[in-house]
N, C-alpha and C positions, 0 to 999 in steps of 0.2 A: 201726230202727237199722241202719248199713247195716254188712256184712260186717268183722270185723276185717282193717289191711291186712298182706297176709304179707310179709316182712321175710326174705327166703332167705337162703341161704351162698352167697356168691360165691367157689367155691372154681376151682382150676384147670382143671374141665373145665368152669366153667358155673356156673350157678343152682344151686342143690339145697334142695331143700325136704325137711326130716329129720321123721323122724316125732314126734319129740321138740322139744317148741316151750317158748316161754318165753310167759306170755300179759304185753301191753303194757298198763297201766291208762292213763289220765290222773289228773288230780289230784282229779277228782270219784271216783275205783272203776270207773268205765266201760269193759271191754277197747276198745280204740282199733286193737292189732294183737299178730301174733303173730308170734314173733322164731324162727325154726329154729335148732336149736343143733347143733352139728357134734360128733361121739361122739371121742371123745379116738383112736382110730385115724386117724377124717379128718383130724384135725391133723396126727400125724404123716404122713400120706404126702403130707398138701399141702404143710410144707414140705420136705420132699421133694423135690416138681417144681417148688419155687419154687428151690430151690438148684442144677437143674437146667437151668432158665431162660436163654435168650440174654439180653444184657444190649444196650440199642439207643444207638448214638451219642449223646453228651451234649447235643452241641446239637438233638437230635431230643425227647431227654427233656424240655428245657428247652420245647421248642414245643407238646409233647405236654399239659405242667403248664398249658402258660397257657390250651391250648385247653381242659382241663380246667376250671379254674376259671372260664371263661364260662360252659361248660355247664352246671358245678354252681349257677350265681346263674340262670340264664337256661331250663333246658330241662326238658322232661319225662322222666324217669330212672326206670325201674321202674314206672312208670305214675302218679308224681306230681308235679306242677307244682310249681315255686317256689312258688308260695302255699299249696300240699297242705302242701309237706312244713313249711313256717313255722307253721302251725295246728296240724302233728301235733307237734312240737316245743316247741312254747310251752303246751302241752296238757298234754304227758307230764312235761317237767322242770318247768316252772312259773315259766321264765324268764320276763321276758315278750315280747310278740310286736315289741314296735321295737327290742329287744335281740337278738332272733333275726336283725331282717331287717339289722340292724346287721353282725351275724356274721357274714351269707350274703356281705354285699360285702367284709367283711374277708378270708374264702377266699379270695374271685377275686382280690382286690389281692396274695394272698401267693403265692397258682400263677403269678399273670401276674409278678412281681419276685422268686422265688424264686432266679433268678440274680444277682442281686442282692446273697443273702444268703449261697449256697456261695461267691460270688467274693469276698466280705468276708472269709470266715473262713479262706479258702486263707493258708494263710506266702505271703509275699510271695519268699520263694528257690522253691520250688514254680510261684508263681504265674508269675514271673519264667523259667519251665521251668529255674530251679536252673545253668541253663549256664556252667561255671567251669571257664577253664584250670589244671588242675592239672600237677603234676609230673610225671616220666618215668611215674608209674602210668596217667596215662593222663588223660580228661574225668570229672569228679566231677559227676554232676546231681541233685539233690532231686525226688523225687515225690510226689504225696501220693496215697496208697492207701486204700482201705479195708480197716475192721478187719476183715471177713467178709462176708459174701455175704448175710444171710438177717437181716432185722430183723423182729421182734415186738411191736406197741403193742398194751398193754392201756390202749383209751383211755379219756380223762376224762369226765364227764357233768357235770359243774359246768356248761360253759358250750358252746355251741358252736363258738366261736373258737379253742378250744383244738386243737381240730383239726387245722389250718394246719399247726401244728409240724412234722408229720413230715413233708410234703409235702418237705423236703428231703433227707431219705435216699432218697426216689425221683428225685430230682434228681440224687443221686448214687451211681446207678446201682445200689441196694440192691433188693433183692427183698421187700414186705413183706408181713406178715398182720396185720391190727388184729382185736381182740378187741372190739368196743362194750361199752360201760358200759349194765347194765338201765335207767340212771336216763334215759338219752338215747340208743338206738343210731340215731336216723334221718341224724342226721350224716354219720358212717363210712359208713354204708351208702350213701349218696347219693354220697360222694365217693369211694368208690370204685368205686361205677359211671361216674361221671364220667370216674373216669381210663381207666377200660377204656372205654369211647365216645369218649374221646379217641386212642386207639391204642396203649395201653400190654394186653399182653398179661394173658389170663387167668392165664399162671402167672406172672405177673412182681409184680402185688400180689390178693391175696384181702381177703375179710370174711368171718372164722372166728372167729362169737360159738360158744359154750363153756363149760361147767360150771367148777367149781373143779378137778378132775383134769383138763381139757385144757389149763385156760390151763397149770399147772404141765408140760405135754407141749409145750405154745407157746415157752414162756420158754427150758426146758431143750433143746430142738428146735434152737433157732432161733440164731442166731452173736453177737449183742448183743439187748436187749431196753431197751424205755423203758414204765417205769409210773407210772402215777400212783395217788393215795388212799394214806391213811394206811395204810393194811394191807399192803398190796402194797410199798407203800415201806416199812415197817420190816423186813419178811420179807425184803427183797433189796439192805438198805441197805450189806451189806459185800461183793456182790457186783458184779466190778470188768465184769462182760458185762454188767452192767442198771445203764440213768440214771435212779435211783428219783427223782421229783416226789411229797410229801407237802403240806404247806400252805406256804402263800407267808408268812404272818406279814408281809404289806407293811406300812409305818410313815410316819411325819409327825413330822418335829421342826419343833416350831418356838420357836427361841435370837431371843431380845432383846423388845423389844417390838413393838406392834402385830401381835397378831395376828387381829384383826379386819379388816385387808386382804384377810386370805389366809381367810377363812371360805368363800367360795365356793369356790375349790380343794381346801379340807378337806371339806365338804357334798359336794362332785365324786367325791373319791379314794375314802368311804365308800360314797357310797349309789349309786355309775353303773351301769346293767346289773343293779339291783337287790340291788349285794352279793354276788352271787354268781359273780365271778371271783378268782381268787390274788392280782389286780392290786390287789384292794381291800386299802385300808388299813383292818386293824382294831387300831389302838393309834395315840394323838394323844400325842405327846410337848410340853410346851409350860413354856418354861426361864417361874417365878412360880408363882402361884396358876391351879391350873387349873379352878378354878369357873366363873368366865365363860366361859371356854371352852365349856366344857361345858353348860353352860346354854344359852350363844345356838348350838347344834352342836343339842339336845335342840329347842329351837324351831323350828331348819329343819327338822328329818326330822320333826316329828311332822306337817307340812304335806303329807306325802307320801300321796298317796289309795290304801286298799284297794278293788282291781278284781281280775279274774278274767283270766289272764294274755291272753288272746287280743284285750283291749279296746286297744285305740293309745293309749291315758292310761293304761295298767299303767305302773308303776314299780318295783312291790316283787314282788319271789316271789312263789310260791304253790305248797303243796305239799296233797297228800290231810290230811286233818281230823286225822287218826291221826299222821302222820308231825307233823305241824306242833307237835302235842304231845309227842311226842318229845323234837324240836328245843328248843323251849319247856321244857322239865324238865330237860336237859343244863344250858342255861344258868344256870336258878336252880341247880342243885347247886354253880354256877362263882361266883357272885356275893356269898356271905359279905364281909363286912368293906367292902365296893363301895356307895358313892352311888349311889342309881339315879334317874337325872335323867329318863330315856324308859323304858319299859320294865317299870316299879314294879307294874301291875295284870297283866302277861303280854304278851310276844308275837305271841301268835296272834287274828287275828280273822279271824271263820267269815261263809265268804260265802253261804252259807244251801243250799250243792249240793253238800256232804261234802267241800268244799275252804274251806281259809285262807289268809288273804295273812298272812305275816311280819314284821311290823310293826316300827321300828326299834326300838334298845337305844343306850342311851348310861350309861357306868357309867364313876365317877370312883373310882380309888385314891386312896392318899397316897404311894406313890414309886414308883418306874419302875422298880423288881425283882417289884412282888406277881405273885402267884402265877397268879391267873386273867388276868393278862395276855396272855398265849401263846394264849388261848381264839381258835379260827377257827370260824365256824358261818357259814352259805351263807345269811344276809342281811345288810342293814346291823347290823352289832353292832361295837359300839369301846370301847377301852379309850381313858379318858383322864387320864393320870398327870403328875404335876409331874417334870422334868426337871431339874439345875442344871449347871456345867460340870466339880463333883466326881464326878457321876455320870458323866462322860467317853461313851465311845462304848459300855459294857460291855453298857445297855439296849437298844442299838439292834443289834445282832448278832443272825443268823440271821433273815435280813430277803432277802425275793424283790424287792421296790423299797421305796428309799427316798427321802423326797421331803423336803428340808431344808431351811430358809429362816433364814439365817444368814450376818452377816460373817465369820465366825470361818474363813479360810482355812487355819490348822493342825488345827482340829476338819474341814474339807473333805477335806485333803488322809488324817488317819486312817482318815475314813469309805471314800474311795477306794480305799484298798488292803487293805482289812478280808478276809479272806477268806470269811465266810461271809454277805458281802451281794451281792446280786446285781447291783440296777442301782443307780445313785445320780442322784435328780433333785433340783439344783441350785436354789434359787429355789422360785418358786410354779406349780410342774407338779404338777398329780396325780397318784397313783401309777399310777394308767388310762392315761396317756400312753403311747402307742405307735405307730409306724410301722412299715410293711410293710417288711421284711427287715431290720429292727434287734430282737432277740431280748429278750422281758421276761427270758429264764432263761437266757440264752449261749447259744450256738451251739450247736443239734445236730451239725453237722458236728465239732466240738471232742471228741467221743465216738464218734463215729462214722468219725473221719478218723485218720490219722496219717502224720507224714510217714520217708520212705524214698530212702537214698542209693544210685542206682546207679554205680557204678565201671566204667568200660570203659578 
């Protein structure tokens, strides 16, 4: 078995390799690598030299990101190739491996157009350099500033894509330290070597993985923070310095008939990438009887093959034998009173080498309030409930995208200015739809940014 790969701190002076490590399994129990973990001092004094930091021209930052995200799809970074680090990946989370290699070109596509995305989100008076003759006081100009100097991602492990995101607070000349998630750090860690091989300095972004007392020394450190997972987002949910990310709860209405059109695009938005991005929809809203639904939904996922994530025909998760049951027991505690049309003998089937592949779930209510509806779990799992036009927009609230297929241009126009929905896809788009530098969650910069009047 050959050596586990070590996984340093890439802190402000360098590499460091701490005596204190986290060991990396895969999904079989196999250590795979070992993860350094930085002592709640190191934190503090890295961001420290990160707040200390020169900041380099924007269009240099901008050149700096794209050449970055070549590297990260394309080069050898810490001693492992694009194909290393897609094995070790697909290995440890349980992704599978055409969704990882999927991922790696979605980085590059959002480092190479991340301009793309701060020049979207700038106010157009800012953007416009604000220039306005005002009165005897003098030229009134608008800028847009950042809120602080020193950003903090505690990031995600669901998926690797997820990644991307903050690649625009370095755009916009922020200083960051990312924390990896145990569940996936080869991501973070590749991409911020990247950036540093790109020419963005050592103290300008770090990889400061971290116990539970240092992330708290990170967050509190550091001038804004973005986290993600249910923990961390509810601990920092009223805190106005952190953009807490918890579960997406993405959705599917689908108002009137025929929705057997749209089964392919519902089949899409549930099971793409294996179910295990925010972007998936887990809850099928559908205005009748939603049996059919549900049944011909139950037909297509159950077509879906358990493999072992690293095989190019994975589809579905796959997580360690232990975890997978877990997972599996959460759900039956959720599914009282629920039709179980996929799903009815468990979850989990065991691929004979102490890992499972997560098998779908398809499970019908009788209205669009019950309870276990809200249930997110990292494969395809869905709710699918009857919908009518008395039930209005109330069920479809607190929704990260939602994808609607419906004339009802007054039920359209609700949905759009809802506050607590994120995106809204019009028609027959999956909730997975996305383009490089159009945001599934809104703009980082919108958190990150703010605009300011100078008077001369």
């Amino acid at each position: 078995m050959p050596d586990p790969v070590q996984l340093d701190v890439l802190g402000p002076r360098g590499a460091f390799r701490a005596v204190t490590r986290r060991r990396i399994d895969d999904v079989t129990g196999s250590s795979v690598a070992e993860l350094s973990l930085a002592p709640q001092v190191f934190v503090s004094r890295a961001l420290s030299a990160l707040r200390q930091a020169s900041v380099p021209p924007a269009d240099e930052r901008i050149a700096m990101l794209a050449r970055a995200g070549h590297l990260f799809a394309t080069s050898t970074l810490c001693g492992l190739s694009p194909a290393d680090y897609q094995w070790l990946t697909c290995r440890v989370s349980g992704v599978p491996i055409a969704a990882v290699r999927r991922a790696t070109q979605w980085i590059q596509t959002c480092a190479e157009h991340v301009e793309r995305a701060v020049t979207d989100a700038c106010p157009r008076a800012a953007a416009d350099n604000g220039a306005r003759t005002g009165s005897e006081l003098g030229i009134r100009r608008v800028t847009w500033a950042r809120r602080g100097d020193v950003l903090a991602v505690c990031a995600a492990g669901n998926h690797p894509a997820v990644q991307s995101q903050w690649l625009e607070a370095a755009a916009l000349g922020y200083r960051v330290a990312v924390r990896p998630s145990w569940q996936e750090p080869f991501t973070p860690h590749r991409l911020v070597a990247a950036l540093r091989a790109a020419g963005f300095g050592a103290d300008q972004v770090n990889l400061l993985p971290t116990d539970s007392d240092g992330v708290d020394a990170l967050i509190h450190g550091a001038d804004l923070a973005v986290v993600y997972g249910a923990d961390l987002a509810g601990r920092y949910a009223t805190d106005r310095t952190v953009a807490a990310h918890g579960a997406g709860r993405s959705k599917v209405l689908l108002a009137g008939d025929g929705w057997r059109d749209h089964l392919d695009m519902v089949v899409r938005s549930v099971a793409h990438d294996g179910g295990t991005a925010c972007v998936n929809a887990t809850t099928v809203l559908v205005e009748g009887d939603p049996a059919p639904l549900a049944e011909a939904l139950a037909a297509r996922l159950a077509e879906l093959p358990s493999l072992p994530p690293q095989d190019d025909r994975a589809v579905l998760p796959v997580r360690s034998l232990a975890s997978a049951r877990v997972i599996e027991q959460y759900l039956l505690r959720h599914v009282q009173g629920a039709r179980i049309w996929l799903g009815s003998d468990g979850v989990v089937d065991e691929l004979g080498d102490g890992s499972a592949a997560l098998r779908p779930a398809v499970l019908q209510v009788d209205r669009a309030g019950a309870a276990g509806i809200g249930v997110e779990l990292p494969f395809p799992c869905v709710w699918v409930a009857p919908w009518s036009r008395a039930d209005g927009s109330g069920p479809l609230r607190d929704t990260l995208v939602l994808t609607v297929v419906t004339d009802d241009e007054e039920l359209i126009d609700r949905l759009v200015v809802e506050p607590s929905i994120g995106n809204v896809h019009i028609g027959s788009h999956p909730t997975c739809a996305m383009e490089a530098g159009i945001p599934p969650d809104g703009y980082l910069a919108d958190f990150l940014m703010r605009g300011r009047v100078v008077l001369r």
